[in-house]
C-alpha atoms as one frame of an Amber mdcrd trajectory, in Angstrom:
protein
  33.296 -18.455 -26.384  36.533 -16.627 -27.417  37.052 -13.736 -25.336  37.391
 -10.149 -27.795  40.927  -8.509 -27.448  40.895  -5.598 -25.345  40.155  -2.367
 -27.244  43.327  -0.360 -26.982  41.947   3.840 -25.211  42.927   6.554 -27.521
  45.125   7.765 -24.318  47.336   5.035 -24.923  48.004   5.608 -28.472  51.325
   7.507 -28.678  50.175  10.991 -29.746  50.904  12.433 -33.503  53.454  15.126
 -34.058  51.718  18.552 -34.473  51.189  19.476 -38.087  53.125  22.119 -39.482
  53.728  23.472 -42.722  57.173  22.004 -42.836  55.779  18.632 -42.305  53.088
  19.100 -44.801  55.901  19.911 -47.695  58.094  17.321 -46.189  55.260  14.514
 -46.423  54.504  15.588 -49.954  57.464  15.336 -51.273  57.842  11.854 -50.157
  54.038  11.414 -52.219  55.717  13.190 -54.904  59.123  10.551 -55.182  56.709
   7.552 -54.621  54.109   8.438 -57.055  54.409  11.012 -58.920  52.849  15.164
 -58.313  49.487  14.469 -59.667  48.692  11.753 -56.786  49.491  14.848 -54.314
  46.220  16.080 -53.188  45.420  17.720 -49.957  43.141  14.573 -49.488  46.307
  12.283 -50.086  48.443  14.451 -47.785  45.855  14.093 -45.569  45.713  10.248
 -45.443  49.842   9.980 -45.334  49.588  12.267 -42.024  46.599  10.617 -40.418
  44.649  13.580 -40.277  41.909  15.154 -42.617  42.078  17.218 -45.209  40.521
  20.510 -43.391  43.482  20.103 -41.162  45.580  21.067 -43.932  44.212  24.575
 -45.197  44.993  26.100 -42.446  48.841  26.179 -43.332  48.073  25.698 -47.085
  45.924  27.501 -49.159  45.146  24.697 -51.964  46.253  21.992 -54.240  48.528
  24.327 -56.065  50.103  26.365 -52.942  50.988  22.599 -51.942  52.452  22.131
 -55.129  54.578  25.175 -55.368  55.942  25.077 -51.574  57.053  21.333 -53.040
  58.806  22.704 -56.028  60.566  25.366 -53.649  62.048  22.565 -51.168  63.605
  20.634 -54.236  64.948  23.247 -55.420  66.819  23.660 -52.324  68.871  20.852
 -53.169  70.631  22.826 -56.292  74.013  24.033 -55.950  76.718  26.205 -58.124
  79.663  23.955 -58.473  83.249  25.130 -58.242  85.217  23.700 -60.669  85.442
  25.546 -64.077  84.826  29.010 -65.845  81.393  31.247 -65.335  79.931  29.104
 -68.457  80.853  26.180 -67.592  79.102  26.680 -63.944  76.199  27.791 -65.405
  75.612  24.818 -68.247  76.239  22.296 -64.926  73.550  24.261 -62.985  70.906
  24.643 -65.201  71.949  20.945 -66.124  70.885  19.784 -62.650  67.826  22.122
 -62.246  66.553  20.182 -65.430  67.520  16.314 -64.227  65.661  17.231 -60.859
  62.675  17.955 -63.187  63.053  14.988 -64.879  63.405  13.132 -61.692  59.869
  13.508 -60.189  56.670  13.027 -62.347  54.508  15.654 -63.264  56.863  18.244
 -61.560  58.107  19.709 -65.045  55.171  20.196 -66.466  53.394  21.355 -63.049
  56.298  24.014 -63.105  54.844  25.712 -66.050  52.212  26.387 -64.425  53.165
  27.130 -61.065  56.300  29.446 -62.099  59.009  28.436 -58.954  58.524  31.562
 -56.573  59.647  30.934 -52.887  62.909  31.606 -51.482  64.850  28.356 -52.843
  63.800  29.530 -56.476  64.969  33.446 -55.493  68.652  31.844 -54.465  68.425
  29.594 -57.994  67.843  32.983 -59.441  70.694  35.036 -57.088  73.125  32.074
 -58.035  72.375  32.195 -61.590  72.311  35.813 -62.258  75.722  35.543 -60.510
  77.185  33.216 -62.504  76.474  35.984 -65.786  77.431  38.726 -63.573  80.663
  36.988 -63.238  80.862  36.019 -66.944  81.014  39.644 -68.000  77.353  40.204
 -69.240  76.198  43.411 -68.781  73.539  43.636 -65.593  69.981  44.924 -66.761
  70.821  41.956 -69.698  71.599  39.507 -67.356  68.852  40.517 -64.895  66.663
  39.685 -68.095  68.374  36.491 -69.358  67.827  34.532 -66.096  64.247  34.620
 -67.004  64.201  33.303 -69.574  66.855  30.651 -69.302  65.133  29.071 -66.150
  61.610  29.115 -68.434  63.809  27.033 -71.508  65.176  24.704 -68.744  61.392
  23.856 -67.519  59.840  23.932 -71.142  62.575  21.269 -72.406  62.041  19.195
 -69.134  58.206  19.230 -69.987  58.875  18.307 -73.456  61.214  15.583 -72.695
  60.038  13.952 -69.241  62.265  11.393 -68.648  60.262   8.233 -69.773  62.221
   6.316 -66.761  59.886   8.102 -64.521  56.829   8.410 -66.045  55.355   4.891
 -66.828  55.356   2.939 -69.082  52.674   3.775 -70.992  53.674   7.575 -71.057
  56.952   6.486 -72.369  55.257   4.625 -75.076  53.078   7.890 -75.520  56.293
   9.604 -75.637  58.068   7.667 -78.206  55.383   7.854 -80.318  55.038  11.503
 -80.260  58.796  11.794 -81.305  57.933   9.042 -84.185  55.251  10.975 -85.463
  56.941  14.195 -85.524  60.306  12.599 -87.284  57.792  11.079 -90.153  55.627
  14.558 -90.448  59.287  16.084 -91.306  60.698  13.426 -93.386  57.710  12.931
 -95.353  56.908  16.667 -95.651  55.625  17.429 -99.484  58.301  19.293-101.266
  55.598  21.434-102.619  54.233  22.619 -99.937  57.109  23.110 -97.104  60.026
  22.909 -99.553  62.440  24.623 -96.784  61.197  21.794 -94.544  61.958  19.179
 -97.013  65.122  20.533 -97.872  66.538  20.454 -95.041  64.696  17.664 -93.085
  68.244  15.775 -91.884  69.131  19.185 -90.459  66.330  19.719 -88.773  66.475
  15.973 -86.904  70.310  16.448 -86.267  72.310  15.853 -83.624  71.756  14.408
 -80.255  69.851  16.100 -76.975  72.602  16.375 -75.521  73.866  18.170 -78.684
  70.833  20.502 -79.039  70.825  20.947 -75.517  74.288  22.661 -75.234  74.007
  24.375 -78.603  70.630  25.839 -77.078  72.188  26.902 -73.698  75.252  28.553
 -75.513  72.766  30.078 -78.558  70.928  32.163 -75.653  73.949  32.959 -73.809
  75.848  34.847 -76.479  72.089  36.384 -78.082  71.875  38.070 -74.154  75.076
  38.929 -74.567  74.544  40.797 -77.912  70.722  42.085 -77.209  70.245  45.698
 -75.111  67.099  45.653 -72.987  64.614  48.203 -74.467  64.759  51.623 -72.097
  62.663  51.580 -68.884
């Protein structure tokens, strides 16, 4: 009879790293670029750091405080570039906030929701409101626009997840969506939504790249123009 192989004491196991938060976020965001925000749970976390899930809460609150510290580290990785005028800057660095959206599934869309809050999303914010400071733009207007140009970057990531990333059958989704919506407008009864009609090639015009820039510089110049209401 075979002889069973030793069993191998716990004391000689080399001993885990203490958790942390840092670790937590770290080994999410790994999750995260592997398969996508919706397969990080506290459960999954759990599993990738050998340790269960009640070990967890006590440096995150839930699911969505998990979620939100993630957003926050990525966005570390956004910086103001150098080369060029205030507008230019500022098209580049909303430019990249929106491609590291696009670059991790679910994380648009989950952005929505969690609104970016921590203190990489405050320097996004300090660098951004910069960047209009420096343009000329008046500062309670600016203090405004940053607002809302950081909400437009996450909408249009959200709206156009880059199909790369999200699967193929998402993509397919996706496509679809855009098919449908080109047909409602080209086929739109002249009777009924004759401005639509009228102007249907208008309305599909021009490249998102195109649209994109057009929409960056459309809200730059309308802050420019609009007073905030008195506080």
């Amino acid at each position: 009879m075979a002889s069973e192989a030793p069993t191998r004491s716990r004391r000689e196991r080399p001993s885990k790293p203490a958790l942390s938060r840092q670790w937590i976020i770290q080994a999410t965001v790994d999750i995260v670029r592997r398969e996508g925000l919706d397969k990080a749970t506290m459960r999954r976390v759990a599993q990738e750091l050998d340790t269960g899930p009640a070990s967890l809460y006590v440096y995150i609150a839930n699911t969505a405080e998990l979620h939100a510290a993630v957003l926050d580290e990525l966005l570390g990785t956004l910086e103001v570039s150098t080369g060029g005028d205030w507008a230019a800057r500022t098209h580049r660095l909303l430019a990249d906030y929106r491609t590291l959206l696009f670059s991790y599934q679910g994380l648009a869309r989950s952005a929505l929701i969690i609104r970016p809050s921590g203190t990489n999303a405050t320097i996004l914010y300090d660098n951004l409101l910069g960047l209009l400071l420096e343009g000329g733009m008046e500062s309670s207007r600016a203090s405004w626009a940053v607002d809302l140009l950081l909400l437009y970057v996450i909408a249009n990531a959200a709206e156009h997840a880059s199909p790369e990333r999200i699967g193929t059958e998402l993509a397919k989704r996706s496509d679809s969506e855009r098919e449908r919506i080109t047909h409602s407008i080209l086929d739109a009864d002249p009777a009924v939504t004759p401005h639509v009609s009228r102007h249907a090639e208008q309305i599909l015009a021009g490249t998102p790249a195109q649209r994109w820039d057009w929409a960056i510089n459309a809200l730059l110049a309308g802050f420019a123009a609009t007073p905030v209401p008195p506080t």
